[in-house]
C-alpha positions as CSV (number, residue, x, y, z in Angstrom):
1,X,-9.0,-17.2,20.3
2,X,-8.3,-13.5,20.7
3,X,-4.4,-14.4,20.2
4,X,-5.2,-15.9,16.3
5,X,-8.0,-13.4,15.7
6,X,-5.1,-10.6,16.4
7,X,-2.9,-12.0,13.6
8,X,-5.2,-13.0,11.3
9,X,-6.5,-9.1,11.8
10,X,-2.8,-7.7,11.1
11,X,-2.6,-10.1,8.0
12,X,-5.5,-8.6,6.5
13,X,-4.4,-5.2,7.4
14,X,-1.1,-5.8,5.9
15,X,-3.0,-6.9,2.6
16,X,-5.3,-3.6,2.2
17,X,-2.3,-2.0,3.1
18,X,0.0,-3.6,0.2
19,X,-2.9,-2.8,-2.6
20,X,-3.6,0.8,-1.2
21,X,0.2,1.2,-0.9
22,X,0.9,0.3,-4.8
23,X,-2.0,2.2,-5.7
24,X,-0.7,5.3,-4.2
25,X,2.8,4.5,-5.7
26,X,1.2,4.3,-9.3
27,X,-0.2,8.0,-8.8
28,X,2.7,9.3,-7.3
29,X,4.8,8.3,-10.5
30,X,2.0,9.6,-12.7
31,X,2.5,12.8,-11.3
32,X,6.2,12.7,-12.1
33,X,8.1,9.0,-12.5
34,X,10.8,9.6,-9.8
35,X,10.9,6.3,-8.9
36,X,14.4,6.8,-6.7
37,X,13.3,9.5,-5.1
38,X,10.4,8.0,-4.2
39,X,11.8,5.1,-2.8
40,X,14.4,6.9,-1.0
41,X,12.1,9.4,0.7
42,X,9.1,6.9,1.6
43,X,11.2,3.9,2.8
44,X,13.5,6.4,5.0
45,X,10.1,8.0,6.0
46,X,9.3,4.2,7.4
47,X,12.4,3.3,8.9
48,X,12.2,6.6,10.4
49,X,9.4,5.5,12.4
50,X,10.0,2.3,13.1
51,X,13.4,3.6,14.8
52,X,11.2,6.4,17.2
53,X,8.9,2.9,18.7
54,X,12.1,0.9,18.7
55,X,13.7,3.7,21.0
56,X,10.0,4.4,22.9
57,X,9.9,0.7,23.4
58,X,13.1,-0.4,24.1
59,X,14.6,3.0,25.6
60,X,17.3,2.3,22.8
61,X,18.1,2.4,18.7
62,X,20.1,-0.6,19.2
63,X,20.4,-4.1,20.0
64,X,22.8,-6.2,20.8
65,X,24.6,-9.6,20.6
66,X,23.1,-9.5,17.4
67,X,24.2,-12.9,15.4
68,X,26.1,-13.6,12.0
69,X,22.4,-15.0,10.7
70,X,20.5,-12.0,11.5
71,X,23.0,-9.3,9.6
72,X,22.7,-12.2,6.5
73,X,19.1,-12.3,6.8
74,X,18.7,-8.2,7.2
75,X,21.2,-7.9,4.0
76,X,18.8,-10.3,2.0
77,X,16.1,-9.0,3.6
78,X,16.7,-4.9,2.6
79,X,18.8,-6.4,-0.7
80,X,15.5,-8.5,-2.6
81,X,13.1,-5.5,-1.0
82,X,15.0,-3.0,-2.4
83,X,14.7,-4.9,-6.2
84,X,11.2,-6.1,-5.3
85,X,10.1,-2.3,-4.5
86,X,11.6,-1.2,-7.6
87,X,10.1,-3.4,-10.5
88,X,6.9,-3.2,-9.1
89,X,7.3,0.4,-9.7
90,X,8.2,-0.6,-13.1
91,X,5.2,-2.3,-13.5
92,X,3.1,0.1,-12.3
93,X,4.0,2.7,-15.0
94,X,3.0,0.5,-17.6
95,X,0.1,-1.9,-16.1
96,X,-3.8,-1.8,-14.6
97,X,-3.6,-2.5,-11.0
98,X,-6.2,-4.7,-11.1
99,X,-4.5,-6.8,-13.9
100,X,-1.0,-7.4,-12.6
101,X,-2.0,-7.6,-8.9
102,X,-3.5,-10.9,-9.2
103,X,-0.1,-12.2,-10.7
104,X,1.5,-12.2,-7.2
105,X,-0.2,-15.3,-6.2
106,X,2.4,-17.0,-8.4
107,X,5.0,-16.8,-5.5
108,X,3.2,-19.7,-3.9
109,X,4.0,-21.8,-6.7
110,X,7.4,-21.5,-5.5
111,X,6.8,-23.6,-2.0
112,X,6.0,-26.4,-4.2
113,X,7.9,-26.4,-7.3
114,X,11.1,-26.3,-6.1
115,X,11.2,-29.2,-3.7
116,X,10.0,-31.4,-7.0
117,X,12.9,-31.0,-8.6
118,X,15.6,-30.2,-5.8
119,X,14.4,-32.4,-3.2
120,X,12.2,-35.2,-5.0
121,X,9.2,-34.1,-3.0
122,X,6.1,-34.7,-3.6
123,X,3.1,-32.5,-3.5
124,X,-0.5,-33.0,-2.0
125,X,-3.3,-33.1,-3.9
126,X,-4.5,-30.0,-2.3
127,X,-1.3,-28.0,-4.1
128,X,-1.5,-29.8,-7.2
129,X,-5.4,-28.1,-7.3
130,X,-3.8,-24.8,-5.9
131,X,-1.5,-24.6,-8.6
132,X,-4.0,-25.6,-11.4
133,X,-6.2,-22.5,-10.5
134,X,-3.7,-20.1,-10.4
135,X,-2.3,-21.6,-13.7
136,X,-6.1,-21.7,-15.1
137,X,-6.4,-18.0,-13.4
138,X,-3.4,-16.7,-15.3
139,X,-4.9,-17.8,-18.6
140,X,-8.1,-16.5,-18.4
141,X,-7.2,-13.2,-17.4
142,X,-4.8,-12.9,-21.1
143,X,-7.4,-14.7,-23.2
144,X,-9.5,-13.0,-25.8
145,X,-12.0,-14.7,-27.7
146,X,-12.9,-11.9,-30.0
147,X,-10.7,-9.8,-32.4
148,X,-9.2,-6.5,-30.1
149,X,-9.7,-2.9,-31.0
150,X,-6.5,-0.7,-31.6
151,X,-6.9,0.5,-28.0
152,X,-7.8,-2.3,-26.4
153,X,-4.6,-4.0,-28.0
154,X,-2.3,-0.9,-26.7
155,X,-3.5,-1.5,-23.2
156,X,-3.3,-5.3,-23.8
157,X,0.7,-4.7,-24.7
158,X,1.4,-2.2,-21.9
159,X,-0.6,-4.6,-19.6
160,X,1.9,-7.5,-21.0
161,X,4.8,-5.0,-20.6
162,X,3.9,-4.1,-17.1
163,X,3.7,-8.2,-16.3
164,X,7.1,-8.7,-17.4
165,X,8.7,-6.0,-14.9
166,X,5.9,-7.4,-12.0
167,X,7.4,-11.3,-12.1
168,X,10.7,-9.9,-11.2
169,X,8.9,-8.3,-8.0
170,X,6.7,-11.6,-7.7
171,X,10.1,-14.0,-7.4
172,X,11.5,-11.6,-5.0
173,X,8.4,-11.2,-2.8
174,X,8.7,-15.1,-2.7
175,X,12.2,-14.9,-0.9
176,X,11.4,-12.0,1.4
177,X,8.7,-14.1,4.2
178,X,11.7,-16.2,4.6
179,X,14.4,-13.4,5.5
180,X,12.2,-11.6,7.5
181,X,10.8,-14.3,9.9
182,X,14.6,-15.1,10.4
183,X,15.4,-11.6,10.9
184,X,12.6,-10.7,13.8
185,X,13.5,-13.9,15.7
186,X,17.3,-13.5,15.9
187,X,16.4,-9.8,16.9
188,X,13.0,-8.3,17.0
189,X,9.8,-6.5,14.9
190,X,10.9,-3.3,15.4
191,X,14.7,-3.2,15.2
192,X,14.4,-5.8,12.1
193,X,11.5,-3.8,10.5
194,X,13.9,-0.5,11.4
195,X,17.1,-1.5,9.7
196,X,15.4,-3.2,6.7
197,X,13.6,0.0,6.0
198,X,17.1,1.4,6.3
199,X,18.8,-0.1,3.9
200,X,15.9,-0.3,1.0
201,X,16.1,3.6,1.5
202,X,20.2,3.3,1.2
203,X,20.2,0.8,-2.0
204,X,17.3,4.3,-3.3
205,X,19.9,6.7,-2.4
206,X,22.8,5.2,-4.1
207,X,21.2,5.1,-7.6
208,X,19.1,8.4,-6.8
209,X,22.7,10.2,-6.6
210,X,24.5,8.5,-9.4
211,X,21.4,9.6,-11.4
212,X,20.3,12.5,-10.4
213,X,17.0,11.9,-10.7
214,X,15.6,14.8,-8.5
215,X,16.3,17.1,-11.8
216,X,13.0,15.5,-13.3
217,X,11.1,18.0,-11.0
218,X,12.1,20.8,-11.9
219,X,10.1,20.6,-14.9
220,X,6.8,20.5,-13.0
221,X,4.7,23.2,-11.1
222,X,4.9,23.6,-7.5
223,X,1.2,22.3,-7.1
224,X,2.3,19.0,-8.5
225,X,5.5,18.7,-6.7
226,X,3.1,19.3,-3.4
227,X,1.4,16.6,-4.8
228,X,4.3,14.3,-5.3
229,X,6.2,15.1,-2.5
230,X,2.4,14.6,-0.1
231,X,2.0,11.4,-1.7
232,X,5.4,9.8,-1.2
233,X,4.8,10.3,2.3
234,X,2.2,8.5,2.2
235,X,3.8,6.2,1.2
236,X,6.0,6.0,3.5
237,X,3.7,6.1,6.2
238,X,1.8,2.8,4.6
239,X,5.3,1.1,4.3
240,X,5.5,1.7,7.9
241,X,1.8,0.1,8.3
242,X,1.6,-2.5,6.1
243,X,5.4,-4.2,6.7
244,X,4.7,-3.3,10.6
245,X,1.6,-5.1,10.5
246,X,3.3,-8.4,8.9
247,X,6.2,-8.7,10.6
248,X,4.4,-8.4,13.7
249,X,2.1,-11.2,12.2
250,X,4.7,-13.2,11.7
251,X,6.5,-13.2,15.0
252,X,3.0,-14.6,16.2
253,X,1.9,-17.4,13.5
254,X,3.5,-19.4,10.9
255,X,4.6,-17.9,7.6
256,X,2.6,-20.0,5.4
257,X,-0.4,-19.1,7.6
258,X,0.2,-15.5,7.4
259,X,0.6,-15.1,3.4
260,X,-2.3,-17.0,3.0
261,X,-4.6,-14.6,4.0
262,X,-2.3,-12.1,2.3
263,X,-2.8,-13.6,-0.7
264,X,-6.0,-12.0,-0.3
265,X,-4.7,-8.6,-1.5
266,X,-6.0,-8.8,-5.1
267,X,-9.2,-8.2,-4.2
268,X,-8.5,-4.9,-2.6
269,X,-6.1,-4.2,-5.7
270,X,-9.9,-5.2,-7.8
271,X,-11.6,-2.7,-6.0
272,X,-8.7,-0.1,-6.0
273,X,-8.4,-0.3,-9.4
274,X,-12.4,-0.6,-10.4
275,X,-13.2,2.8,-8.0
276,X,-10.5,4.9,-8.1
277,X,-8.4,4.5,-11.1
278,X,-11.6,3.0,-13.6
279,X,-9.7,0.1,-14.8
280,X,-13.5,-1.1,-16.1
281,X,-12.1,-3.4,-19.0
282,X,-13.0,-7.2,-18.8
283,X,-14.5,-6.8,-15.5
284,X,-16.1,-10.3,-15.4
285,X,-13.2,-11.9,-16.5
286,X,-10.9,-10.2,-14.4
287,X,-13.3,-10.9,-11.6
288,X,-13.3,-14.8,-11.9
289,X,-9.4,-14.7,-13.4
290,X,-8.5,-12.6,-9.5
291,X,-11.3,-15.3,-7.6
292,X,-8.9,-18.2,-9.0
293,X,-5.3,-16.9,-8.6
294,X,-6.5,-16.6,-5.1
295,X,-8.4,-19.4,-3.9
296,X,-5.2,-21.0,-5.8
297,X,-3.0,-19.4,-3.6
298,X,-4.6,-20.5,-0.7
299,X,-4.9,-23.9,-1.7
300,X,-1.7,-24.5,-2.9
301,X,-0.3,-22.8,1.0
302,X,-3.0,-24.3,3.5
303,X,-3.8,-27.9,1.6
């Protein structure tokens, strides 16, 4: 009992910790939108630390006999998080966090819509119903029965805007359970959560020097280059939380079991977004539109 209360604990930690995290992330890039520099620094920051508990666990930075399927699965793994991490920032700049969030149940629909087509499989009832909620969710949350004020269709369109950028992160985030559960058991959490970290923070680098981006803060005051500079660790030091906290999940229970109770995370995004940021448009249908997405995602993962 103590054993699946401990990683059904660190699966609900890891999905506070993935709401607060892109919560944090949309007001460090309101401060100044340095999205490769922020990137760079936090998931460094992370890798940082996950390399001081791999050498105060280990007594070493390095493993070895390390196999040709763990170096794929660690390219794929910091590769996708690296594209993930950086259209969700994308997203951010444009949409409410409590109207995209609840779009990233849709990567359940991809444990059961490709095997229909790829491998003839088909689906349990209990999927088929997951997937009609989130479906049914998805409408709700764009549908307006009344004509919409100028505003209220400017924040519709960046809202839109912001969606388009988030499914890019939403069909990454499908792929990246997958490479990580591969990665901590040809290796383990801390080396694999270590090196991926690494490499999101090198793929950061690479376009931060070939843009140059760290010439956008030069144009701010010192205040709010304390500000953006305190906040991207931050986020860093949630990166280091919320992945630690997954992957450590994961080495313990299946992945399916795991993401399902991570697909709980828009409803800290609802509160997130309702307290802090006053995203108070639609509440009541974003309320039920979040409720179906996720009891979708659920379904359509455990059924």
């Amino acid at each position: 009992m103590l054993y699946i209360m401990l990683w059904i604990s660190l699966s609900l930690a890891g999905a506070g910790l993935q709401a607060f995290g892109s919560a944090v992330s949309k007001k460090v890039l309101e401060i100044r939108d340095a999205k490769f520099l922020a990137g760079f620094v936090s998931y460094t920051l992370a890798g940082g630390i996950f390399l001081a508990a791999q050498y105060a666990s280990a007594g070493s930075i390095w493993r070895g006999g390390l196999s040709v399927k763990f170096w794929w699965a660690i390219f794929l793994l910091g590769f996708v998080n690296f594209f993930g991490a950086l259209f969700l920032y994308k997203a951010l700049e444009y949409a409410e966090l409590n109207y995209v969030m609840p779009f990233m149940t849709l990567t359940s629909l991809s444990l059961i819509i490709p095997p229909i087509f790829l491998l003839g499989e088909i689906p349990s009832p209990g999927s088929v119903f997951g997937m009609a909620l989130i479906v049914l969710g998805a409408l709700l949350i764009n549908h307006s029965k009344r004509e919409l004020t100028e505003d209220e269709e400017e924040l519709r369109a960046r809202n839109q805007k912001g969606l388009k950028y988030f499914f890019v992160t939403a069909v990454c985030f499908t792929v990246l359970p997958t490479f990580g559960k591969i990665a901590i058991q040809e290796s383990s959490v801390l080396f694999a959560s270590m090196l991926s970290h690494f490499m999101v923070g090198f793929c950061f680098l690479i376009v931060l020097v070939r843009t140059k981006e760290w010439g956008l803060l030069r144009n701010i005051s010192s205040i709010q280059k304390r500000a953006f500079f305190a906040g991207v660790i931050v986020m860093g030091l949630i990166h280091f939380s919320e992945n630690g906290s997954i992957n450590l999940a994961m080495s313990q229970a299946p992945v399916a079991q795991v993401f399902a109770i991570k697909r709980l995370m828009p409803f800290f995004a609802f509160l997130i977004g309702f307290l802090y940021f006053k995203e108070r448009d639609n509440l009541p249908k974003k309320i039920a539109a979040t409720a179906l997405m996720v009891a979708g995602a659920i379904a359509t993962i455990l059924l």
